[in-house]
TIRO-2110 file (N, C-alpha, C; in Angstrom, 1 decimal):
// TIRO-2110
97.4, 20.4, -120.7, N, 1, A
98.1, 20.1, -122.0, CA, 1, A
97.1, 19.3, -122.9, C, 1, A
96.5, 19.8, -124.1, N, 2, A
95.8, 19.4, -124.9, CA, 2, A
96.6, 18.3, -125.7, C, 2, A
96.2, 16.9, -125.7, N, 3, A
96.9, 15.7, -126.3, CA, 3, A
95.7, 15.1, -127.6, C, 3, A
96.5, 15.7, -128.7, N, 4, A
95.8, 15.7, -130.1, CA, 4, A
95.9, 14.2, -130.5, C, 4, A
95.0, 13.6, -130.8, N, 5, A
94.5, 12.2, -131.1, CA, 5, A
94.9, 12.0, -133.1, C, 5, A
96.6, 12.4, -132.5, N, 6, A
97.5, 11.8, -133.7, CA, 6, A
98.2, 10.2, -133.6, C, 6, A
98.2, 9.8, -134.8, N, 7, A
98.8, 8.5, -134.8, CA, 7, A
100.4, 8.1, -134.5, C, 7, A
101.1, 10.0, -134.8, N, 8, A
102.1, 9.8, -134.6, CA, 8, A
103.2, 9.3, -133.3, C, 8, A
101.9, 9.3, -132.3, N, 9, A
102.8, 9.6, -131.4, CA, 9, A
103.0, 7.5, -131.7, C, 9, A
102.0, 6.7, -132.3, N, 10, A
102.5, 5.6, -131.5, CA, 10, A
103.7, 5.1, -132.5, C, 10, A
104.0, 5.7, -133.8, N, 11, A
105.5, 5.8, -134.6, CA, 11, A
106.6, 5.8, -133.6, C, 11, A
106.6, 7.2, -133.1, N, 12, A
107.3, 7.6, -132.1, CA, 12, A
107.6, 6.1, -130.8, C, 12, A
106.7, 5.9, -130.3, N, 13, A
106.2, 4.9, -129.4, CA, 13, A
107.2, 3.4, -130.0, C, 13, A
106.8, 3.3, -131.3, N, 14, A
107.1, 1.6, -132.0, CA, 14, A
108.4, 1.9, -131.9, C, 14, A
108.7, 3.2, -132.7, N, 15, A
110.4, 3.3, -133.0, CA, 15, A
111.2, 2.7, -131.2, C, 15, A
110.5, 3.5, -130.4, N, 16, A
111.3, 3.4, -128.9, CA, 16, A
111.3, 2.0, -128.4, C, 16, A
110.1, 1.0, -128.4, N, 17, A
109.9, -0.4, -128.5, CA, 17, A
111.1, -1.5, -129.0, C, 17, A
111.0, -0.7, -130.5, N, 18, A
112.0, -1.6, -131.4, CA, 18, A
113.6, -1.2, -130.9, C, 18, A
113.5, -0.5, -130.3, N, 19, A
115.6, 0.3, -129.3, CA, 19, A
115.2, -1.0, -128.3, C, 19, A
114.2, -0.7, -128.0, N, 20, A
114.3, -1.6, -126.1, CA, 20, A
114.5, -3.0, -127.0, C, 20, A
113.5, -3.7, -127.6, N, 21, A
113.7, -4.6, -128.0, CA, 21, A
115.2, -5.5, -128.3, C, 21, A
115.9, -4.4, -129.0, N, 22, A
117.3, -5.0, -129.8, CA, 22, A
118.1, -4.6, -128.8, C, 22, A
118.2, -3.5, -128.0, N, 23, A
118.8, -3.3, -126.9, CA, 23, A
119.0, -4.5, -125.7, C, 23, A
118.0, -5.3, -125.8, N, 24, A
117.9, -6.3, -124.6, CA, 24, A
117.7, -8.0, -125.6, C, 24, A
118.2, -7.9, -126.9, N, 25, A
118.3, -8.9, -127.4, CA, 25, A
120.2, -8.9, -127.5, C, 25, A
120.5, -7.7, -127.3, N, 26, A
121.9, -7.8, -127.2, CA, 26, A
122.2, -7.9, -126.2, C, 26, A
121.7, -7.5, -125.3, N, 27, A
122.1, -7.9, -124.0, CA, 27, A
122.3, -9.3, -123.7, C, 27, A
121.3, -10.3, -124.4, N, 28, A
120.9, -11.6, -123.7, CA, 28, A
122.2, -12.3, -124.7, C, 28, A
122.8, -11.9, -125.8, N, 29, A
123.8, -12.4, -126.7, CA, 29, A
125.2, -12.0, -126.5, C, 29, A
125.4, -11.1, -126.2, N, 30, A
126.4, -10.2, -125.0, CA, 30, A
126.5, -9.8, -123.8, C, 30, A
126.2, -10.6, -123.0, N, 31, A
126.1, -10.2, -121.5, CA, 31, A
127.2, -9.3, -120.6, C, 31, A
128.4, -9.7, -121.6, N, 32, A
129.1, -8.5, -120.3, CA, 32, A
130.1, -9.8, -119.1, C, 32, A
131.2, -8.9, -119.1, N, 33, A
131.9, -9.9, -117.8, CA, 33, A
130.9, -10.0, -117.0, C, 33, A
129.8, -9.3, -115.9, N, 34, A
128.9, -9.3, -115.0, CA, 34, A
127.9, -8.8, -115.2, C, 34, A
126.8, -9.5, -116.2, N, 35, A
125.8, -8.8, -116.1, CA, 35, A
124.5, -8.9, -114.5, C, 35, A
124.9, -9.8, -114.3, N, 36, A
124.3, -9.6, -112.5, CA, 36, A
124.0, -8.4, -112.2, C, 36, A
125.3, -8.1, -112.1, N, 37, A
125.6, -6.7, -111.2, CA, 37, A
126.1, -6.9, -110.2, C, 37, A
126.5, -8.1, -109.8, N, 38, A
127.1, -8.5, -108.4, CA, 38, A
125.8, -8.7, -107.8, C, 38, A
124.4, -8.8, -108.4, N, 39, A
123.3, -8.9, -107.5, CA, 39, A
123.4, -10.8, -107.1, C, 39, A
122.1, -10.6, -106.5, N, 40, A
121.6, -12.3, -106.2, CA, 40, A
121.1, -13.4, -106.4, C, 40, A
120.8, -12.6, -108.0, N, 41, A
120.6, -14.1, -109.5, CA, 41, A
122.1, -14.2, -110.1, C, 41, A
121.4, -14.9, -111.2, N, 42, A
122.7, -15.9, -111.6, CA, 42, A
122.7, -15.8, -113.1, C, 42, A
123.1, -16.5, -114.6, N, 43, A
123.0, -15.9, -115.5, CA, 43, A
121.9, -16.2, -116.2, C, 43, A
120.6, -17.4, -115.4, N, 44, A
119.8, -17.9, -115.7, CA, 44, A
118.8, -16.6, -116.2, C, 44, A
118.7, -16.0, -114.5, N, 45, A
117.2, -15.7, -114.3, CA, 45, A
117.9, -13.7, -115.3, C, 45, A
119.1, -13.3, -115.1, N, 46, A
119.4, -12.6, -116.4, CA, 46, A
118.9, -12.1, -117.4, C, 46, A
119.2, -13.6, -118.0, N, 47, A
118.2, -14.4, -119.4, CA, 47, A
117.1, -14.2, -119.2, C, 47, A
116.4, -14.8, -118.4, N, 48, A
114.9, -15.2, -118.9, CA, 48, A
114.1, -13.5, -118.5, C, 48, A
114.5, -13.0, -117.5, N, 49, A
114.4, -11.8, -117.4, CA, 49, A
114.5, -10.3, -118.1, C, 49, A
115.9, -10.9, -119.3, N, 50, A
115.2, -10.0, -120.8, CA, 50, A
114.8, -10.4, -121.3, C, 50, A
114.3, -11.9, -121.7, N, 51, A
113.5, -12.6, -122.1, CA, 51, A
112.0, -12.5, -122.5, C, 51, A
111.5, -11.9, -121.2, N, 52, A
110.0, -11.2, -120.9, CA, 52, A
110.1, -10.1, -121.2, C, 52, A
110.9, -9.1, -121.0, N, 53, A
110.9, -8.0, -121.6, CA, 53, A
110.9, -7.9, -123.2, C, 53, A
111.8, -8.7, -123.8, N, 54, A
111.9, -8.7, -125.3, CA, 54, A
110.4, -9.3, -125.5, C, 54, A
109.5, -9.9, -124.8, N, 55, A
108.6, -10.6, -125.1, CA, 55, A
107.8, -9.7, -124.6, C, 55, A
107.6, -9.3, -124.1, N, 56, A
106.4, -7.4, -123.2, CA, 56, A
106.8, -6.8, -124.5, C, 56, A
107.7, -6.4, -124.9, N, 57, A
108.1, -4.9, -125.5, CA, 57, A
107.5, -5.5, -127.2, C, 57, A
107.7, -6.7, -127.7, N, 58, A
107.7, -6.7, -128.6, CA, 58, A
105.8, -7.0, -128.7, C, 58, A
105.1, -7.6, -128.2, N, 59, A
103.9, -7.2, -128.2, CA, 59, A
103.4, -6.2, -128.2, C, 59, A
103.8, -5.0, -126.9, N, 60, A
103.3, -3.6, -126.9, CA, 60, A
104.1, -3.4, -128.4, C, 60, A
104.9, -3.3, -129.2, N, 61, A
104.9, -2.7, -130.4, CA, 61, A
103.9, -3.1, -131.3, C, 61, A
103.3, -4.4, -131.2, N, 62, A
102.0, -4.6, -132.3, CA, 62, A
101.3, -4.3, -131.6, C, 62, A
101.0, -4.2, -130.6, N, 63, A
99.9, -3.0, -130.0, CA, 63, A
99.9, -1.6, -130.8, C, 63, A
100.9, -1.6, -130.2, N, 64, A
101.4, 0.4, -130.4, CA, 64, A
100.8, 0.4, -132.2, C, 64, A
101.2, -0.4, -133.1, N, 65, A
100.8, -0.5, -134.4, CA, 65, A
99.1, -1.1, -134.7, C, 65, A
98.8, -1.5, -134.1, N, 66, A
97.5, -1.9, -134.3, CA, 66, A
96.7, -0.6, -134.0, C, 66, A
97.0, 0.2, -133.2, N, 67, A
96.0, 1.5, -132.9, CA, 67, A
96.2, 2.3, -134.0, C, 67, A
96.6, 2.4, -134.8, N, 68, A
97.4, 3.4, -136.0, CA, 68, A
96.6, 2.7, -137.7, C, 68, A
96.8, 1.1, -137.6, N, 69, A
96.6, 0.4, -139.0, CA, 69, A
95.2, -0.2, -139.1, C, 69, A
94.7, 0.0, -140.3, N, 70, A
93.1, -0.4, -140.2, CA, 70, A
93.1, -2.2, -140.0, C, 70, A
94.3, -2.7, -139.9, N, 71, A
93.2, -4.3, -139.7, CA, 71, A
93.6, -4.1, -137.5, C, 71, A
94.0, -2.6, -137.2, N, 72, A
93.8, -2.8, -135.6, CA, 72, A
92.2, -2.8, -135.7, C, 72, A
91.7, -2.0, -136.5, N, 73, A
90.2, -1.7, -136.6, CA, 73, A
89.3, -2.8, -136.0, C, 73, A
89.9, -4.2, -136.3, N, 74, A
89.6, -5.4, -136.4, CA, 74, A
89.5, -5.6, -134.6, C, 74, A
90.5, -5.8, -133.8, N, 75, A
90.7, -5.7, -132.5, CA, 75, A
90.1, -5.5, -131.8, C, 75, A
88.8, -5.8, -131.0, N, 76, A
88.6, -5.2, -129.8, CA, 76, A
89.0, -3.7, -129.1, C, 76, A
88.6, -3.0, -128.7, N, 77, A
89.5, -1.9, -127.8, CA, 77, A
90.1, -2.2, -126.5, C, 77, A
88.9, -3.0, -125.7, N, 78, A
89.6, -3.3, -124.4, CA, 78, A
90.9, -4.1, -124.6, C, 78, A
90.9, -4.8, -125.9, N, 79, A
92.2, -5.8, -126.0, CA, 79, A
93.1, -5.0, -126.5, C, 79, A
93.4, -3.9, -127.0, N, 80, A
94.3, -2.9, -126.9, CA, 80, A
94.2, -1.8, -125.7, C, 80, A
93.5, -1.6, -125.7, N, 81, A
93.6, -0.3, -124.2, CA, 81, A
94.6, -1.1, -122.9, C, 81, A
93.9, -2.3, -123.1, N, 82, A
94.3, -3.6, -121.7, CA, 82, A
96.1, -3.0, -121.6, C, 82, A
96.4, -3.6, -122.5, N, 83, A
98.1, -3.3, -122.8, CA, 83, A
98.7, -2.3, -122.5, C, 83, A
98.1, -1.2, -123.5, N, 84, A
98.3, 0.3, -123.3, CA, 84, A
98.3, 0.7, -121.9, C, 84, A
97.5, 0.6, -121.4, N, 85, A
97.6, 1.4, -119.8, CA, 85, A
98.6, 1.0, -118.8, C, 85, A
98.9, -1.0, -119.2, N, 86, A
99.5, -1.5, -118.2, CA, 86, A
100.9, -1.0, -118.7, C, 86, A
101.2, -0.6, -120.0, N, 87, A
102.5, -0.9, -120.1, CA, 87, A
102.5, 1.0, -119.7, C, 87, A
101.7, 2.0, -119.8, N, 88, A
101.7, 3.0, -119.6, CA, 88, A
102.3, 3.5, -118.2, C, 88, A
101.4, 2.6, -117.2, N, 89, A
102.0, 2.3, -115.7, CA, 89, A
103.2, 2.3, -115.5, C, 89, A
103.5, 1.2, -116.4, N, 90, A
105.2, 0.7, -116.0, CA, 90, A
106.2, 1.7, -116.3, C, 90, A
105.8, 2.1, -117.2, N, 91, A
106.5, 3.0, -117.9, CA, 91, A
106.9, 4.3, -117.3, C, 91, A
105.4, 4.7, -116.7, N, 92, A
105.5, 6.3, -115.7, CA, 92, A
106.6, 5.7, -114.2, C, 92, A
106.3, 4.5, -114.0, N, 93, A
106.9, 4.2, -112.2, CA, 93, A
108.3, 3.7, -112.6, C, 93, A
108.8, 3.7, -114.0, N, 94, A
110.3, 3.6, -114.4, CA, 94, A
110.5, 4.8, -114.4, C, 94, A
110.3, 5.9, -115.3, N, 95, A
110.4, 7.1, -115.9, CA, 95, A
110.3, 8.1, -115.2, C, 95, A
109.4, 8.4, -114.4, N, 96, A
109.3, 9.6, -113.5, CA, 96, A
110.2, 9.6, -112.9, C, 96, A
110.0, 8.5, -111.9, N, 97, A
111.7, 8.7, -110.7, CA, 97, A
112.6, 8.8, -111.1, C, 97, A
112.9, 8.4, -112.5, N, 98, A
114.5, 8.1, -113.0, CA, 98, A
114.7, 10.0, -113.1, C, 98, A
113.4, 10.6, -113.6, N, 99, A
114.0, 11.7, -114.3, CA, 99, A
114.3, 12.4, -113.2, C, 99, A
113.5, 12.1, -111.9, N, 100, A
113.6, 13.1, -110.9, CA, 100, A
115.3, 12.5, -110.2, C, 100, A
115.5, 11.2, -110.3, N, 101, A
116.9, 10.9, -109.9, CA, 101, A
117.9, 11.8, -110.9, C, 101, A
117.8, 12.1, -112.4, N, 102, A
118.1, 12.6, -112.8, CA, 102, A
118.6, 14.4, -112.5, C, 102, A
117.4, 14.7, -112.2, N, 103, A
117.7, 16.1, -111.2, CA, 103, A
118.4, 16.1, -110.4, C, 103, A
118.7, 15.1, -109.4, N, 104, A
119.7, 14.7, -108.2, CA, 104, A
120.7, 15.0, -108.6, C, 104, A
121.2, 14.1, -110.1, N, 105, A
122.4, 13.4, -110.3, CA, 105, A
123.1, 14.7, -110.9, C, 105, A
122.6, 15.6, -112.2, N, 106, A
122.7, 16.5, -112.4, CA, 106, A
123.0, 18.1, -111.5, C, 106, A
122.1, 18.3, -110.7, N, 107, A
122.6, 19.2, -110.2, CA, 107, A
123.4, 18.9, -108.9, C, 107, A
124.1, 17.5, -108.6, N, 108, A
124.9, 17.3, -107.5, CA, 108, A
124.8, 17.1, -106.1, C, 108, A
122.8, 17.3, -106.2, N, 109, A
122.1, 17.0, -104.7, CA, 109, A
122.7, 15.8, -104.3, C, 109, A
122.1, 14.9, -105.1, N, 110, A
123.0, 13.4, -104.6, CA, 110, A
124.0, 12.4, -106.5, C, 110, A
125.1, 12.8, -106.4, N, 111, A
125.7, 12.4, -107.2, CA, 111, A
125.3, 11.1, -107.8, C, 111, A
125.2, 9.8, -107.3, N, 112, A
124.8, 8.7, -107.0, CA, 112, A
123.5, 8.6, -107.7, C, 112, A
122.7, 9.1, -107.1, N, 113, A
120.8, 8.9, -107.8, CA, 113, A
120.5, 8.6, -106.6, C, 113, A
119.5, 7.9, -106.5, N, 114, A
118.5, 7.2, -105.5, CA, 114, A
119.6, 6.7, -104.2, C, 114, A
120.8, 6.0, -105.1, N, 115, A
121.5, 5.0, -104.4, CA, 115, A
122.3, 6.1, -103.4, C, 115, A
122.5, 6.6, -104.5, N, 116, A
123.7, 7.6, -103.6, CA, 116, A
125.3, 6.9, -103.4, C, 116, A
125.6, 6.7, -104.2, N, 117, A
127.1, 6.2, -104.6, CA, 117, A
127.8, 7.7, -104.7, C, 117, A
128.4, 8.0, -103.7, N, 118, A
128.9, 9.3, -104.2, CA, 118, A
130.6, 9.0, -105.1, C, 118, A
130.8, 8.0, -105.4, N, 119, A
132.2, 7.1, -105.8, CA, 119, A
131.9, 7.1, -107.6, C, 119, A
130.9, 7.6, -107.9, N, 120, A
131.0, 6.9, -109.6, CA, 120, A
131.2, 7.7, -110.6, C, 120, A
132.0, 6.8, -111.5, N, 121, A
132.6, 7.5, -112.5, CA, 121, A
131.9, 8.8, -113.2, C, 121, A
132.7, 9.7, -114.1, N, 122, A
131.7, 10.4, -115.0, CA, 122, A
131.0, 9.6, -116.2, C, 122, A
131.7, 8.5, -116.5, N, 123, A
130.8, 7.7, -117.5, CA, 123, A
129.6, 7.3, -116.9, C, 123, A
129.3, 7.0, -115.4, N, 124, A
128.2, 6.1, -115.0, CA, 124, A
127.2, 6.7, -114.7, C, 124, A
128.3, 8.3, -114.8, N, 125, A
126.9, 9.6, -114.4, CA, 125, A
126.2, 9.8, -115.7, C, 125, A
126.8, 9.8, -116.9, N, 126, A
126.5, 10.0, -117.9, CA, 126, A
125.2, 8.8, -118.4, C, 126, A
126.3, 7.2, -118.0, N, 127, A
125.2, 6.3, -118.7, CA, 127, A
123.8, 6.5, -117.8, C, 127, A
124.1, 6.9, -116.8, N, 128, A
122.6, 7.1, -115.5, CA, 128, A
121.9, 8.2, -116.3, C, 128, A
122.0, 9.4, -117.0, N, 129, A
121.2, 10.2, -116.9, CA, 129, A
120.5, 9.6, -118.8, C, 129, A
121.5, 9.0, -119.2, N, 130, A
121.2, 8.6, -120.2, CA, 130, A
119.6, 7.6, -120.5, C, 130, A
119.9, 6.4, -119.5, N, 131, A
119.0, 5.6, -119.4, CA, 131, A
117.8, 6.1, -119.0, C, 131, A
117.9, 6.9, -117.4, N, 132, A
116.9, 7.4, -116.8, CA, 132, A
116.2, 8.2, -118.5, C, 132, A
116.3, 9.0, -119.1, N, 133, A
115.8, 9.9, -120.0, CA, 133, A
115.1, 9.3, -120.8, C, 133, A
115.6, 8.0, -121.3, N, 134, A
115.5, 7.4, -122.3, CA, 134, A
114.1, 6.6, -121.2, C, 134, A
114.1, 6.3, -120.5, N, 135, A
112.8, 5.7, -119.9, CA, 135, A
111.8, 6.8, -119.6, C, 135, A
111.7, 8.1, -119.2, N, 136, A
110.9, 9.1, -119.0, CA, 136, A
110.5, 9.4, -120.8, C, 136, A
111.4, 9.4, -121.9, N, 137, A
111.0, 9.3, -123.0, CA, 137, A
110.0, 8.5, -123.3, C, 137, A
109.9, 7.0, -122.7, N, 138, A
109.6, 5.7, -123.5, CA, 138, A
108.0, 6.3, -122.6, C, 138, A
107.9, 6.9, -121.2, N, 139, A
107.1, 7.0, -120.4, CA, 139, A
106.1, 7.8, -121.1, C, 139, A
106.3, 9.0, -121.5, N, 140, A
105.8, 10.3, -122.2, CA, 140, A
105.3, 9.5, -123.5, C, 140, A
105.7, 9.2, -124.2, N, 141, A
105.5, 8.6, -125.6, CA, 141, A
104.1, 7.3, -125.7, C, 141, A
104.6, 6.3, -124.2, N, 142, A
103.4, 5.8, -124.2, CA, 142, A
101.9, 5.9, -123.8, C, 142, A
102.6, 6.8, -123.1, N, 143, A
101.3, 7.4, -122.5, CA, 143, A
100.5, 8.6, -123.2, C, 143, A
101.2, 9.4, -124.1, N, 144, A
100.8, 10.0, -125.1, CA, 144, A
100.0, 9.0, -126.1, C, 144, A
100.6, 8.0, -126.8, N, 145, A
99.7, 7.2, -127.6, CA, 145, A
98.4, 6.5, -127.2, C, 145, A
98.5, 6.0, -126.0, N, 146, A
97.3, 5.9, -125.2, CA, 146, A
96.3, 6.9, -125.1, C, 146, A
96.5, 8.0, -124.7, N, 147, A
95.8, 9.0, -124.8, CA, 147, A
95.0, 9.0, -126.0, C, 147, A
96.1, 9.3, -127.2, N, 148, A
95.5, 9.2, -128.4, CA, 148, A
94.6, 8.5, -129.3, C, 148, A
95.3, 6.9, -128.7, N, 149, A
94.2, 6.1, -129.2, CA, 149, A
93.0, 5.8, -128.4, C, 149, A
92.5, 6.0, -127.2, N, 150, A
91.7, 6.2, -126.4, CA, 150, A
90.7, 7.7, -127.2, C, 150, A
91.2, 8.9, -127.5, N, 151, A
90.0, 9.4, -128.5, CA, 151, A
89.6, 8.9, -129.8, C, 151, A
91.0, 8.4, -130.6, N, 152, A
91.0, 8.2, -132.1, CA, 152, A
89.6, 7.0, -131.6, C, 152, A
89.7, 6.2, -130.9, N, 153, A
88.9, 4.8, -131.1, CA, 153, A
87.6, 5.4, -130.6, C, 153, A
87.3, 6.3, -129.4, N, 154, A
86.5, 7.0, -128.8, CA, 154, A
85.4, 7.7, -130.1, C, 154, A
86.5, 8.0, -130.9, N, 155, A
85.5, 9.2, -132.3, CA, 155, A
84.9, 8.2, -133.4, C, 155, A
86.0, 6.9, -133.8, N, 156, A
85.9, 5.9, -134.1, CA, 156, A
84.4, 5.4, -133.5, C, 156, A
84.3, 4.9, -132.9, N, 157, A
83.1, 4.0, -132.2, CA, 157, A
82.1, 4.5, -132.1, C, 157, A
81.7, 6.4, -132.5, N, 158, A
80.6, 7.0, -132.2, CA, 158, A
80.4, 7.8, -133.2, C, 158, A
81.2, 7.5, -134.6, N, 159, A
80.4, 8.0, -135.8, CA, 159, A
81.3, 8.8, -136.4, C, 159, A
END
């Protein structure tokens, strides 16, 4: 697949950034009777744990923007690439498996996903294939703009 060294993809990229961002700033303002999950933190680590994410996501979006606007020009590359790859990482080892749990969940292999909850609602099936998607999106997108700004800065640097 030929990955054209367009700016758009990191538009695409910022827009998805700025969802996760407000998405997990509502979360930290509206938590929900349980937002635990019945796990084995408490409402501290919750918090501070969208905390770093609103604080990850909102840097990779001035990243994401700095590879597109001429004062990124200014930047270093490794000080953008650095970012780009790591958040690229994270992004494919959220994304990939979700989509492939997605396959499970969808064609009925394992109702549940990974977990295998054969007990859960059609809403949870729904919000499951929803999220999974939406992180194989965020996955695709960032790794697409990486790509991109990796030649754009590549053609950039050599004339």
């Amino acid at each position: 697949m030929r990955v054209p060294g367009s700016p758009r993809w990191a538009y695409g990229t910022f827009a998805w950034l700025v969802f996760f961002v407000v998405s997990h700033v509502v979360a930290v303002f509206f938590p929900g009777e349980d937002p635990t999950g019945d796990g084995p933190w408490d409402l501290r680590a919750y918090v501070i744990f969208n905390l770093v994410l609103i604080l990850m996501s909102a840097v990779g979006a001035a990243v994401v923007v700095a590879t597109v606007r001429p004062w990124g020009r200014r930047v270093p590359r490794w000080v953008l690439l650095t970012p780009l790859w790591l958040g690229s990482a994270l992004l494919v080892v959220r994304g990939v498996p979700g989509m492939v749990e997605n396959l499970l969940m969808a064609t009925g292999i394992r109702r549940g996903g990974f977990v295998g909850a054969q007990d859960i609602s059609t809403a949870e099936l729904w919000a499951g294939l929803g999220i999974n998607t939406y992180f194989f999106l965020g996955a695709v997108l960032l790794a697409m703009t990486t790509v991109s700004y990796v030649r754009r800065s590549r053609r950039d640097a050599h004339g």
